[in-house]
Biopython code that builds the backbone (N, CA, C, O; Angstrom):
import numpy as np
from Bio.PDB.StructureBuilder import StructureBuilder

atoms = [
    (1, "UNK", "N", (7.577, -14.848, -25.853)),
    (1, "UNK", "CA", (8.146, -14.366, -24.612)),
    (1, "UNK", "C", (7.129, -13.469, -23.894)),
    (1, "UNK", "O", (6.505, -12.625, -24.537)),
    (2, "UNK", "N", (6.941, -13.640, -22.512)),
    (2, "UNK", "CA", (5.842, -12.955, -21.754)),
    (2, "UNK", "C", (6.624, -11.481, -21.320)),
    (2, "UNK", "O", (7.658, -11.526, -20.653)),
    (3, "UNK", "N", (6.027, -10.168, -21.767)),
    (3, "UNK", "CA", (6.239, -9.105, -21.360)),
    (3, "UNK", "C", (5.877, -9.028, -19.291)),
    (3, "UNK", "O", (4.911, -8.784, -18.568)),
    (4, "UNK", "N", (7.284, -9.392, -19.126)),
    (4, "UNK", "CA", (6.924, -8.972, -17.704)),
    (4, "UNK", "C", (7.791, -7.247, -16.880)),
    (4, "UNK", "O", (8.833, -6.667, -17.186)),
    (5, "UNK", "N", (7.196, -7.077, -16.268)),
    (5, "UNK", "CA", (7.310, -5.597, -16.011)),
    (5, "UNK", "C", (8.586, -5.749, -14.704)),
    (5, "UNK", "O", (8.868, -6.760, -14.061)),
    (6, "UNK", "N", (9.280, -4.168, -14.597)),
    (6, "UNK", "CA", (10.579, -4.789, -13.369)),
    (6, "UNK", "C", (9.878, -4.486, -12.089)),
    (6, "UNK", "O", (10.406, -4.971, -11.089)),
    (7, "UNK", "N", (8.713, -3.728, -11.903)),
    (7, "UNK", "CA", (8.154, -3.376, -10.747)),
    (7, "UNK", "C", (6.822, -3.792, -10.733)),
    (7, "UNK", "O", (6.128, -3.797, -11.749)),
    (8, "UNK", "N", (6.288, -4.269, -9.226)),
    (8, "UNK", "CA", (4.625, -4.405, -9.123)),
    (8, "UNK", "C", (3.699, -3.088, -9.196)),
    (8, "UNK", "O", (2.714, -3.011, -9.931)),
    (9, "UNK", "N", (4.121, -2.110, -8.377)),
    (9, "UNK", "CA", (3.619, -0.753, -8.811)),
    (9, "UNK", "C", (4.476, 0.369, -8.495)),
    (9, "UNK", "O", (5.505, 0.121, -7.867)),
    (10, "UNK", "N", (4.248, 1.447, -8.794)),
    (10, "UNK", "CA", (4.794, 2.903, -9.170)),
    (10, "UNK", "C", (3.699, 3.824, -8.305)),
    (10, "UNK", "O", (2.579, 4.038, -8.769)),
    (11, "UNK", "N", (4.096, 4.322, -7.074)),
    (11, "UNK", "CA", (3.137, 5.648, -7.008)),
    (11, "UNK", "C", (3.913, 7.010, -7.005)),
    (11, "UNK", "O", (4.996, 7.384, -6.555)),
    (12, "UNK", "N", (2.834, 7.615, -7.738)),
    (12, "UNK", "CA", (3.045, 9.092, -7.724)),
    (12, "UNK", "C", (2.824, 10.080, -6.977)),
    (12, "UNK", "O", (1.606, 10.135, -6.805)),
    (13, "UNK", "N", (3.450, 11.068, -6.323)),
    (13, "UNK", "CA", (2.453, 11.911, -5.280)),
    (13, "UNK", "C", (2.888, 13.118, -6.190)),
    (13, "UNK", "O", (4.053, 13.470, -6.379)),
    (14, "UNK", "N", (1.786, 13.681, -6.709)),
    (14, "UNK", "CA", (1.862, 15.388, -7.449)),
    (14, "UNK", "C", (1.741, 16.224, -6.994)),
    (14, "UNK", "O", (0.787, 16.248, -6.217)),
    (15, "UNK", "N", (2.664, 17.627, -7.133)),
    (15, "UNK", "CA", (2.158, 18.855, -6.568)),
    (15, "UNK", "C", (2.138, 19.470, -7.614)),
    (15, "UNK", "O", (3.253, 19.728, -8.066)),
    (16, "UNK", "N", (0.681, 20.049, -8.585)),
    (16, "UNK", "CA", (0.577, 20.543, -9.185)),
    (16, "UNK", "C", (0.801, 22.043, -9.273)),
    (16, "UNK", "O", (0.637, 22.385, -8.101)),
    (17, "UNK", "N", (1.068, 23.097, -9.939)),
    (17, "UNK", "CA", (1.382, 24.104, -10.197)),
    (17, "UNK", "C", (1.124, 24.765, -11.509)),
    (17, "UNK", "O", (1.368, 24.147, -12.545)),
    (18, "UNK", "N", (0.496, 26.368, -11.547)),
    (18, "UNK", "CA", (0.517, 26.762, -12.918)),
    (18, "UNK", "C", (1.154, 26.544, -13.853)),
    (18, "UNK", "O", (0.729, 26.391, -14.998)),
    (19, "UNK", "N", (2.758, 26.484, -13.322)),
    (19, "UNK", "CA", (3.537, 26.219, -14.293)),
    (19, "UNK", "C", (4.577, 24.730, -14.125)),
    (19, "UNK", "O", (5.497, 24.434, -14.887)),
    (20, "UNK", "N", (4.216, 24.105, -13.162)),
    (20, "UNK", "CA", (4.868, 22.894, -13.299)),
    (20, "UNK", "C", (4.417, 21.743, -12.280)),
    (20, "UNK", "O", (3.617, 22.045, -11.395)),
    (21, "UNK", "N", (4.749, 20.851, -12.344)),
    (21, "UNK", "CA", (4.571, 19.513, -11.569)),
    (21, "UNK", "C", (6.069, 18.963, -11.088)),
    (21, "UNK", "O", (7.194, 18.795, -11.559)),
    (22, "UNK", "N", (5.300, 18.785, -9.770)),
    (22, "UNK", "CA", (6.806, 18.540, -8.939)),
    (22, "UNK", "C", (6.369, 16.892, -8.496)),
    (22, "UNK", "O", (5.282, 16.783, -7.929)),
    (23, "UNK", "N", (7.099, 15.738, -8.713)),
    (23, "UNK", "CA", (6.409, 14.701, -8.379)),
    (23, "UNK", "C", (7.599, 14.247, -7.664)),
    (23, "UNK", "O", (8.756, 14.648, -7.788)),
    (24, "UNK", "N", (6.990, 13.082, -6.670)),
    (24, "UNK", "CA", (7.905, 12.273, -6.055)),
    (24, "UNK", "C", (6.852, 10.555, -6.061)),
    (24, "UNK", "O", (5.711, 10.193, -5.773)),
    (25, "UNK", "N", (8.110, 9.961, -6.574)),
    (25, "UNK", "CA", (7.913, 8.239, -6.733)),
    (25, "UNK", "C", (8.356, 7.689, -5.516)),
    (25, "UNK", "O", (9.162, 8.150, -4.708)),
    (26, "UNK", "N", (7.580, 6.418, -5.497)),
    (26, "UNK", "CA", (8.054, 5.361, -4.677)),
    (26, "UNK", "C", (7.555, 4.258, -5.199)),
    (26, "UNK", "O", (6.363, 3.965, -5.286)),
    (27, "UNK", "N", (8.872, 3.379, -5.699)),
    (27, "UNK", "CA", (8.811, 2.135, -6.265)),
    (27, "UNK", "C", (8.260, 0.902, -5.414)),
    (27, "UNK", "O", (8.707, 0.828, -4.269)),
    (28, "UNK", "N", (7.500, 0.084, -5.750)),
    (28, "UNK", "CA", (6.987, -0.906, -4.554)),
    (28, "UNK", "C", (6.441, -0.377, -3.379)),
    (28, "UNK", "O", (5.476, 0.341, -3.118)),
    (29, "UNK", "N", (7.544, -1.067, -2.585)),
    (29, "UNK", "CA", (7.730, -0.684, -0.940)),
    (29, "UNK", "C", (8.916, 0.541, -0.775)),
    (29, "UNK", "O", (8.929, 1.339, 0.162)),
    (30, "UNK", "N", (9.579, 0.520, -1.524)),
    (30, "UNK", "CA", (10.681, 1.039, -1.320)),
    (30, "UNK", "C", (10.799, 2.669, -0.717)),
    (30, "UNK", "O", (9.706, 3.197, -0.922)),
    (31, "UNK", "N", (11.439, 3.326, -0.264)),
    (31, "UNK", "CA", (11.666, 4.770, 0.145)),
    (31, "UNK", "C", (11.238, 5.576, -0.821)),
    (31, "UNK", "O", (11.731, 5.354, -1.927)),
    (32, "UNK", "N", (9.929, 7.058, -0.683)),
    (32, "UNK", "CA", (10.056, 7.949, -1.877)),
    (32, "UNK", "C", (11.472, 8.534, -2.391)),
    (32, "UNK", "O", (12.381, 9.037, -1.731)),
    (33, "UNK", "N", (11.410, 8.398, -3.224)),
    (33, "UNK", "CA", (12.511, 8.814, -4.043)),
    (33, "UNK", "C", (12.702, 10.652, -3.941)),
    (33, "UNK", "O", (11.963, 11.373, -3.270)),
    (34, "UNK", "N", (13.719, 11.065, -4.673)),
    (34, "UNK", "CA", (13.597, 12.708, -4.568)),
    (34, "UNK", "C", (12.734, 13.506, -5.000)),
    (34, "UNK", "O", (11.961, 12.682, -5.489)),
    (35, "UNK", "N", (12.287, 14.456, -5.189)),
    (35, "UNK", "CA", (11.448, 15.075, -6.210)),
    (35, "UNK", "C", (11.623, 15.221, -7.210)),
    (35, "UNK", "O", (12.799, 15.284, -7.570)),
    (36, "UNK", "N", (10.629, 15.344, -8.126)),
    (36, "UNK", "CA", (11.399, 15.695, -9.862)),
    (36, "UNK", "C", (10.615, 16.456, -10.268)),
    (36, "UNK", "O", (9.421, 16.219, -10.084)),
    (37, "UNK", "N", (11.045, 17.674, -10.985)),
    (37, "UNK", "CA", (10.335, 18.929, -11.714)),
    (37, "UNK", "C", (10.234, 18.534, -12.960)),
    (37, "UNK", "O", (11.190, 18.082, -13.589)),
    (38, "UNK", "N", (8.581, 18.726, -13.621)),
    (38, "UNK", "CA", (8.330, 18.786, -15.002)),
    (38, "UNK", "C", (8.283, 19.809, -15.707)),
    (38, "UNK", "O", (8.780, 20.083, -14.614)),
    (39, "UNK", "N", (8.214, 20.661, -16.371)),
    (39, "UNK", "CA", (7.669, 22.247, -16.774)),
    (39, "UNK", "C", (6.604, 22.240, -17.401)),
    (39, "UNK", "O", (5.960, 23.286, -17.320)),
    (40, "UNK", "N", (6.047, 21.185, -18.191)),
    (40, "UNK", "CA", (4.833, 21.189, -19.090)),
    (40, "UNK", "C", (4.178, 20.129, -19.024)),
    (40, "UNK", "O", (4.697, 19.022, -18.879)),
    (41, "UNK", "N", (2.731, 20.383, -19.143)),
    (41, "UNK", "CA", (2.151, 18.895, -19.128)),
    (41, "UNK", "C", (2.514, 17.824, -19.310)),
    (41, "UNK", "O", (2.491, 16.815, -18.605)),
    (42, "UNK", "N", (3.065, 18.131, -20.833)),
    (42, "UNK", "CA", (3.526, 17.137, -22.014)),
    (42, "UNK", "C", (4.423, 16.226, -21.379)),
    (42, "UNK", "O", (4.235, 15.029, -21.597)),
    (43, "UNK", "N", (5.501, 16.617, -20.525)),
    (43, "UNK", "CA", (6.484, 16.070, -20.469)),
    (43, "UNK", "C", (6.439, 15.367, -18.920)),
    (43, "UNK", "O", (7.205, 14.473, -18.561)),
    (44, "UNK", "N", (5.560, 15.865, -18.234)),
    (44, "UNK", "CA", (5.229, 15.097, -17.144)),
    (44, "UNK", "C", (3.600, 13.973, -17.802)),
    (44, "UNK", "O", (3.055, 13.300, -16.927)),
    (45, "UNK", "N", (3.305, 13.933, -18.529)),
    (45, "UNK", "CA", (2.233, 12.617, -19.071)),
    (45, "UNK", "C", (3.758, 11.807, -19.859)),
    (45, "UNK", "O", (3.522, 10.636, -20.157)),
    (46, "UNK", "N", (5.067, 12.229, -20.172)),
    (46, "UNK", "CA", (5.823, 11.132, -21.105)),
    (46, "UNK", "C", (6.371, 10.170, -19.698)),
    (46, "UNK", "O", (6.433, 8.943, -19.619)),
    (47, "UNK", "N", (6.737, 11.226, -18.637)),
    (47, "UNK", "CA", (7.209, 10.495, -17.604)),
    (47, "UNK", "C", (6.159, 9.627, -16.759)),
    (47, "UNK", "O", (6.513, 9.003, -15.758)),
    (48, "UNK", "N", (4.921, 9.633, -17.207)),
    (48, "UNK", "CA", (3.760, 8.382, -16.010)),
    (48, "UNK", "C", (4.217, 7.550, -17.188)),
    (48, "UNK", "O", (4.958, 6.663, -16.765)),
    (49, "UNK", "N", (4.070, 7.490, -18.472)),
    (49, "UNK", "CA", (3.469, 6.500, -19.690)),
    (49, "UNK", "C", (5.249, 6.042, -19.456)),
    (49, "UNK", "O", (5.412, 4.841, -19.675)),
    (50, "UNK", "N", (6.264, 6.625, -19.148)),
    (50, "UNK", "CA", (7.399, 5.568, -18.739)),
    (50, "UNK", "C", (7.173, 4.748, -17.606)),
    (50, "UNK", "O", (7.739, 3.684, -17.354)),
    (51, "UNK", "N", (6.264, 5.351, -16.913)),
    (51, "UNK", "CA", (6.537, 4.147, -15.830)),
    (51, "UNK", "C", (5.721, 3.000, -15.648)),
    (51, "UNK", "O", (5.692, 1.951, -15.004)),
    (52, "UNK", "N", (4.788, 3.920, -16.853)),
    (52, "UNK", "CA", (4.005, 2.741, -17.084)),
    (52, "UNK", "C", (4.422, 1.011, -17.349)),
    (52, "UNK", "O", (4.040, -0.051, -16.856)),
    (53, "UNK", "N", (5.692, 1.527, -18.705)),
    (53, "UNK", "CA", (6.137, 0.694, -18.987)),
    (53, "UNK", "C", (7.502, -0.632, -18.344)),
    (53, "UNK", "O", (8.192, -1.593, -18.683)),
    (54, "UNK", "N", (7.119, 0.352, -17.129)),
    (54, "UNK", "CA", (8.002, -0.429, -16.156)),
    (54, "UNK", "C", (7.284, -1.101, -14.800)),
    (54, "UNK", "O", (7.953, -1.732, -13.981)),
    (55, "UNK", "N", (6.011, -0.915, -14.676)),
    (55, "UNK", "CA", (5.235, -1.341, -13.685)),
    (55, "UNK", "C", (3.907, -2.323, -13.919)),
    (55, "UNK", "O", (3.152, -2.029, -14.847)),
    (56, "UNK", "N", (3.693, -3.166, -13.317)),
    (56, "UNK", "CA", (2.058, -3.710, -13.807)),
    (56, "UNK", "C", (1.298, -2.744, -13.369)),
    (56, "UNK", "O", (0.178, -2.777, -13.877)),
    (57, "UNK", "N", (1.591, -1.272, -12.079)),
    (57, "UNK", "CA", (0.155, -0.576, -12.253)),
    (57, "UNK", "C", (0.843, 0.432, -11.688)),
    (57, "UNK", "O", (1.803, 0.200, -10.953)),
    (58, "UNK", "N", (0.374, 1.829, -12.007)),
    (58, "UNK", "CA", (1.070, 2.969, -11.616)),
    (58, "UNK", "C", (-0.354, 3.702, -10.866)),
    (58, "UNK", "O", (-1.465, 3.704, -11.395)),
    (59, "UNK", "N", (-0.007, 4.351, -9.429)),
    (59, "UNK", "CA", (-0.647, 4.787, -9.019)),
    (59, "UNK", "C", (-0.569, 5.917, -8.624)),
    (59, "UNK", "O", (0.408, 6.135, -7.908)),
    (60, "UNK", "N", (-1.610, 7.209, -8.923)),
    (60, "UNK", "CA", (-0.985, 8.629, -8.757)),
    (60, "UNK", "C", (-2.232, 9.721, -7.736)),
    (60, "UNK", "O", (-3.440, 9.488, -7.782)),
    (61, "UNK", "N", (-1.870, 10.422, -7.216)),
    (61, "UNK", "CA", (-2.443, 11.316, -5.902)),
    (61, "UNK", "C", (-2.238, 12.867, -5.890)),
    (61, "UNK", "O", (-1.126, 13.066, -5.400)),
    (62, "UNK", "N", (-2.760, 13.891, -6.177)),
    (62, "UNK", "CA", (-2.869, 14.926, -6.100)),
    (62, "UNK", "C", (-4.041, 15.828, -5.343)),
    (62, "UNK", "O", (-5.266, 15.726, -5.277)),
    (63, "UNK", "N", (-3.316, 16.525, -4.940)),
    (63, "UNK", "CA", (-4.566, 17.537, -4.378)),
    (63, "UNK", "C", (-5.325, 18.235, -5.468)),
    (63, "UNK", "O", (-4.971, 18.672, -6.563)),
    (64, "UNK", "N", (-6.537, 18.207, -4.806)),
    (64, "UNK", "CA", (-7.713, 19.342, -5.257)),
    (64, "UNK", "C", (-7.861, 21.000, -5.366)),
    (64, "UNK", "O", (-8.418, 21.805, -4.619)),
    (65, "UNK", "N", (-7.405, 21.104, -6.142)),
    (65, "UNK", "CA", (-7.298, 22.636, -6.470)),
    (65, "UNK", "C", (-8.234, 23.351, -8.165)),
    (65, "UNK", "O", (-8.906, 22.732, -8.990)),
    (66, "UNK", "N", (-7.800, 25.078, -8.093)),
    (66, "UNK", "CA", (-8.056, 25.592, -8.854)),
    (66, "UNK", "C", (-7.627, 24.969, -10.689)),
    (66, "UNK", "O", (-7.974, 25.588, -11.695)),
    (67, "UNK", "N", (-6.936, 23.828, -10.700)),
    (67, "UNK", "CA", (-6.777, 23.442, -11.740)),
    (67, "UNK", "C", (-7.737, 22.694, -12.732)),
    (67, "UNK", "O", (-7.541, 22.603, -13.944)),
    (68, "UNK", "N", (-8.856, 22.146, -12.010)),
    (68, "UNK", "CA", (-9.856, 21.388, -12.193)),
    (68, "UNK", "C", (-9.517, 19.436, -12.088)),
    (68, "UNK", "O", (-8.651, 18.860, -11.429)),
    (69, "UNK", "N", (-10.561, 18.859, -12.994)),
    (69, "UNK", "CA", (-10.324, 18.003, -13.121)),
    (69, "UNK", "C", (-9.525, 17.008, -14.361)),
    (69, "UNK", "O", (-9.497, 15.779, -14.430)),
    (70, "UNK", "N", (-8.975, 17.918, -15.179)),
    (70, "UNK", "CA", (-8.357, 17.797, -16.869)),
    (70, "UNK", "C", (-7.284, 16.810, -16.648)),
    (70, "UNK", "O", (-7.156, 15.971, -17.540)),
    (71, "UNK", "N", (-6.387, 16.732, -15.511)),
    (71, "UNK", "CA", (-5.299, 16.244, -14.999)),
    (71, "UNK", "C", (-6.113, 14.532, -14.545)),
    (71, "UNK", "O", (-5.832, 13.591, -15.286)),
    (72, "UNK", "N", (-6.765, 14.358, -13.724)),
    (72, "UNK", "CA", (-7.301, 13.104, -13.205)),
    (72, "UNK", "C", (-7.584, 12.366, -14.436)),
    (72, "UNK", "O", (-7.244, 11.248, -14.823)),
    (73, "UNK", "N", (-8.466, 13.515, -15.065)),
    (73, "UNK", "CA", (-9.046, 12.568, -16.784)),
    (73, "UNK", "C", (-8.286, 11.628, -17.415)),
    (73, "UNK", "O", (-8.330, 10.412, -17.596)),
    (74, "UNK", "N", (-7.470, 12.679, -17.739)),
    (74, "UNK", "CA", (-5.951, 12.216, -18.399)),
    (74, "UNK", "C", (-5.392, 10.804, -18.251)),
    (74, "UNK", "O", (-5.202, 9.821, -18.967)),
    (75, "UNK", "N", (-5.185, 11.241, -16.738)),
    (75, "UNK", "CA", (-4.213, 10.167, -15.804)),
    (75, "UNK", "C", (-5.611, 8.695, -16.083)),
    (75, "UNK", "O", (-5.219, 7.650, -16.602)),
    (76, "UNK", "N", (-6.361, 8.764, -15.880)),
    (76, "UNK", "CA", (-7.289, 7.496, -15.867)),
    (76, "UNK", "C", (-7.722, 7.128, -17.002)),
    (76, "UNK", "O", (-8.496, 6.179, -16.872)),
    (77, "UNK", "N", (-7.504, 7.601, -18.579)),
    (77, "UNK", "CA", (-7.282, 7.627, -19.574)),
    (77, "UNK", "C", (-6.282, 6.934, -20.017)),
    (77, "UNK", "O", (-6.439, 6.479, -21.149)),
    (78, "UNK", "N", (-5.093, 6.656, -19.380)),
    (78, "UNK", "CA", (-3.919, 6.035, -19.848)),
    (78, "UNK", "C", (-4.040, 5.023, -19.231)),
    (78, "UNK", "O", (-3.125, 4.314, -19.650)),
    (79, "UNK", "N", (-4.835, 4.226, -18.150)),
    (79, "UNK", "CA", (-4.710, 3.452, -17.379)),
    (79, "UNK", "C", (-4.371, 3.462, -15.656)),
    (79, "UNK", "O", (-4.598, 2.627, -14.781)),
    (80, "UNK", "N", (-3.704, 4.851, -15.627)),
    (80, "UNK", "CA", (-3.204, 5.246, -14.097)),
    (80, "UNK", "C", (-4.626, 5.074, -12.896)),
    (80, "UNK", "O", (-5.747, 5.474, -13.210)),
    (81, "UNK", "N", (-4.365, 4.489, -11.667)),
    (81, "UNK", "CA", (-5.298, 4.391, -10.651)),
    (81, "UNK", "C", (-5.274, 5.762, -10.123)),
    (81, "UNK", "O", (-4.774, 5.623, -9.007)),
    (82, "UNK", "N", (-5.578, 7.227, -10.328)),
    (82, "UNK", "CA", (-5.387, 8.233, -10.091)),
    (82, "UNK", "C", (-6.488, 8.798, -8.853)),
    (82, "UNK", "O", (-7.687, 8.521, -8.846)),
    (83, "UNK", "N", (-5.937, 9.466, -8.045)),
    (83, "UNK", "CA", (-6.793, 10.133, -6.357)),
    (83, "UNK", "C", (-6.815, 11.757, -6.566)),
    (83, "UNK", "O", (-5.773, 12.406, -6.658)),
    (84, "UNK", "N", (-7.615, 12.113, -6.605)),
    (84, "UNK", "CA", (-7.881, 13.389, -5.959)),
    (84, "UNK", "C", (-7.835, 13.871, -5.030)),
    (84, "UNK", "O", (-7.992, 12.868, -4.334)),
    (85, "UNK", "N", (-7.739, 14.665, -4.336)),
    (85, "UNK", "CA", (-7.844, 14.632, -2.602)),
    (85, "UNK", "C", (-7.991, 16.008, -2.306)),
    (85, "UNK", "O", (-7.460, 16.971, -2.858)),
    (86, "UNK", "N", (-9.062, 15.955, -1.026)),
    (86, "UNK", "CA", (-9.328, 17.239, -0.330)),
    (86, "UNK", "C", (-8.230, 18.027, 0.611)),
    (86, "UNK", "O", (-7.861, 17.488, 1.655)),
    (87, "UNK", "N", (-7.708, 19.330, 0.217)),
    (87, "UNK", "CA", (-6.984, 19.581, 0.623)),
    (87, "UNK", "C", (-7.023, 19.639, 2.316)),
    (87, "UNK", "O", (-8.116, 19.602, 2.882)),
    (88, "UNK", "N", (-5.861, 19.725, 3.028)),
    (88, "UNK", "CA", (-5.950, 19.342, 4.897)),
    (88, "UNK", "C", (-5.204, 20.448, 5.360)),
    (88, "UNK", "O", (-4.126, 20.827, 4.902)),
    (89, "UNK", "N", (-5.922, 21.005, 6.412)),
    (89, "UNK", "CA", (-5.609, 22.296, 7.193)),
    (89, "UNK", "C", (-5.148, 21.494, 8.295)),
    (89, "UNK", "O", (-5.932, 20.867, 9.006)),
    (90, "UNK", "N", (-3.415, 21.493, 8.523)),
    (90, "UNK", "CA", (-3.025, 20.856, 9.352)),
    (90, "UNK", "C", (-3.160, 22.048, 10.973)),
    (90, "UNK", "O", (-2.803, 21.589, 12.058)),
    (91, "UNK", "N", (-3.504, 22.983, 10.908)),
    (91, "UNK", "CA", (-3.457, 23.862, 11.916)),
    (91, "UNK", "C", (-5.103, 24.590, 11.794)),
    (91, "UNK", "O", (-5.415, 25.748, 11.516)),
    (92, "UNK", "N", (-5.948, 23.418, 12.118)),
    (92, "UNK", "CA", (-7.411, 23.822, 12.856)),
    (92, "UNK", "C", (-7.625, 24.582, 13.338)),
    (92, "UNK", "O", (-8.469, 25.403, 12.977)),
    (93, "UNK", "N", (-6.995, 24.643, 14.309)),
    (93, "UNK", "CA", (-7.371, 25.308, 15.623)),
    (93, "UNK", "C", (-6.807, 27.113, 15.758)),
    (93, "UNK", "O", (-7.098, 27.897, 16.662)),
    (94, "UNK", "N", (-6.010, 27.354, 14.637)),
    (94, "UNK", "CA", (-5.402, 28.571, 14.312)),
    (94, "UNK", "C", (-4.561, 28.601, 15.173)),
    (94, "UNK", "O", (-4.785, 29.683, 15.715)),
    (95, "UNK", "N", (-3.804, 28.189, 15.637)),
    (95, "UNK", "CA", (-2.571, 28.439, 16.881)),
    (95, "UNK", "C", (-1.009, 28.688, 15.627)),
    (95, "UNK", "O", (0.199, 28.567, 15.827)),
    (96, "UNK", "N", (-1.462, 28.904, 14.918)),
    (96, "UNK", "CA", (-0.085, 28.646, 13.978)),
    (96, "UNK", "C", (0.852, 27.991, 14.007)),
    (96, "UNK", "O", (1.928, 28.575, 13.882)),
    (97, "UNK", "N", (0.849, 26.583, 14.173)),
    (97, "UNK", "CA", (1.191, 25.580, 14.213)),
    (97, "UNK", "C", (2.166, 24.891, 12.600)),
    (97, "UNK", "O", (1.808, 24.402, 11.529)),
    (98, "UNK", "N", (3.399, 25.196, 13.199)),
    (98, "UNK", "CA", (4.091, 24.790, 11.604)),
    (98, "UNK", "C", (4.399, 23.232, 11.297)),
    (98, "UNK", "O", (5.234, 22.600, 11.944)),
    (99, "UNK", "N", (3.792, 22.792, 10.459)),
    (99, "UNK", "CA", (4.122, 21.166, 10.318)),
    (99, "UNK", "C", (5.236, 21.052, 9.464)),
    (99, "UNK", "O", (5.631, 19.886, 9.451)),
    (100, "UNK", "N", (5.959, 21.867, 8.681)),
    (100, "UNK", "CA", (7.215, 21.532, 8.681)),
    (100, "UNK", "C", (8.301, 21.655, 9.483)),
    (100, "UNK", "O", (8.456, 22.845, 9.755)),
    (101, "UNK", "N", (9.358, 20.767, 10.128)),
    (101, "UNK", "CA", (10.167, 21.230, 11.240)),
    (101, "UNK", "C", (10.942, 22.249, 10.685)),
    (101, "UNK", "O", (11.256, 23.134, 11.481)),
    (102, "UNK", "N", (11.311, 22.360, 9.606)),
    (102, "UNK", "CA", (12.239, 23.588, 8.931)),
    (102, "UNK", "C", (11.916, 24.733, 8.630)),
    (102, "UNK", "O", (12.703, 25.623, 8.308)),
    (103, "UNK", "N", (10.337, 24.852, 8.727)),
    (103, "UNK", "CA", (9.732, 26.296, 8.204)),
    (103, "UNK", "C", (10.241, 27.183, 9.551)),
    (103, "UNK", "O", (10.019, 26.735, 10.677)),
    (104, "UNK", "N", (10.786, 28.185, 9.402)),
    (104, "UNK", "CA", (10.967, 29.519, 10.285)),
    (104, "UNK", "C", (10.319, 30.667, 10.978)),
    (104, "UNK", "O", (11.006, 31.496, 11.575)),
]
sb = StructureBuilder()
sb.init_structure("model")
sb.init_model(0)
sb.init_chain("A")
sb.init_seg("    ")
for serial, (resi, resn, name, xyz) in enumerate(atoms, 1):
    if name == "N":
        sb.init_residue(resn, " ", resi, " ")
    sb.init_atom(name, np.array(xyz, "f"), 0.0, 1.0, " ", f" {name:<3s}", serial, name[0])
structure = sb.get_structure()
């Protein structure tokens, strides 16, 4: 019997934190899903290696910060297509410009 997977891919978008990882999925095409809080490494690497097992390829994106690079390693270690990314100053120009509509 051929191990076939229920999804084509899985992406991840991470917001890393000293003390936790806040991720949000989006299956396929489909809508990101809600956020989900990890508290420890451990338990946010059990939740990629699940989705692993539900996707032919899981793809994951985090910003570049004071955490280094230990997290990317990891992630491309298990197989994950993992991004780094330079963080973006959505307000250049200093006008204080809020890009969330809800911030106050």
């Amino acid at each position: 019997m051929i191990d076939q997977k229920q999804y084509l891919a899985v992406k991840l978008g991470i917001d890393v934190h000293a003390d936790s990882y806040v991720v949000v999925r989006q299956v396929d095409g489909s809508t990101p899903q809600t956020s989900q809080k990890f508290r420890t490494r451990e338990s946010f690497l059990r939740f990629v290696s699940k989705q692993q097992s539900e996707a032919e390829q899981v793809y994951a994106c985090y910003e570049a910060g004071p955490f280094g690079y230990g997290l990317h390693r990891q992630l491309l270690s298990m197989g994950v297509t993992n991004y780094v990314v330079a963080p973006q100053d959505w307000d250049e120009q200093g006008r204080g410009v809020k890009s969330d509509s809800l911030s106050t």
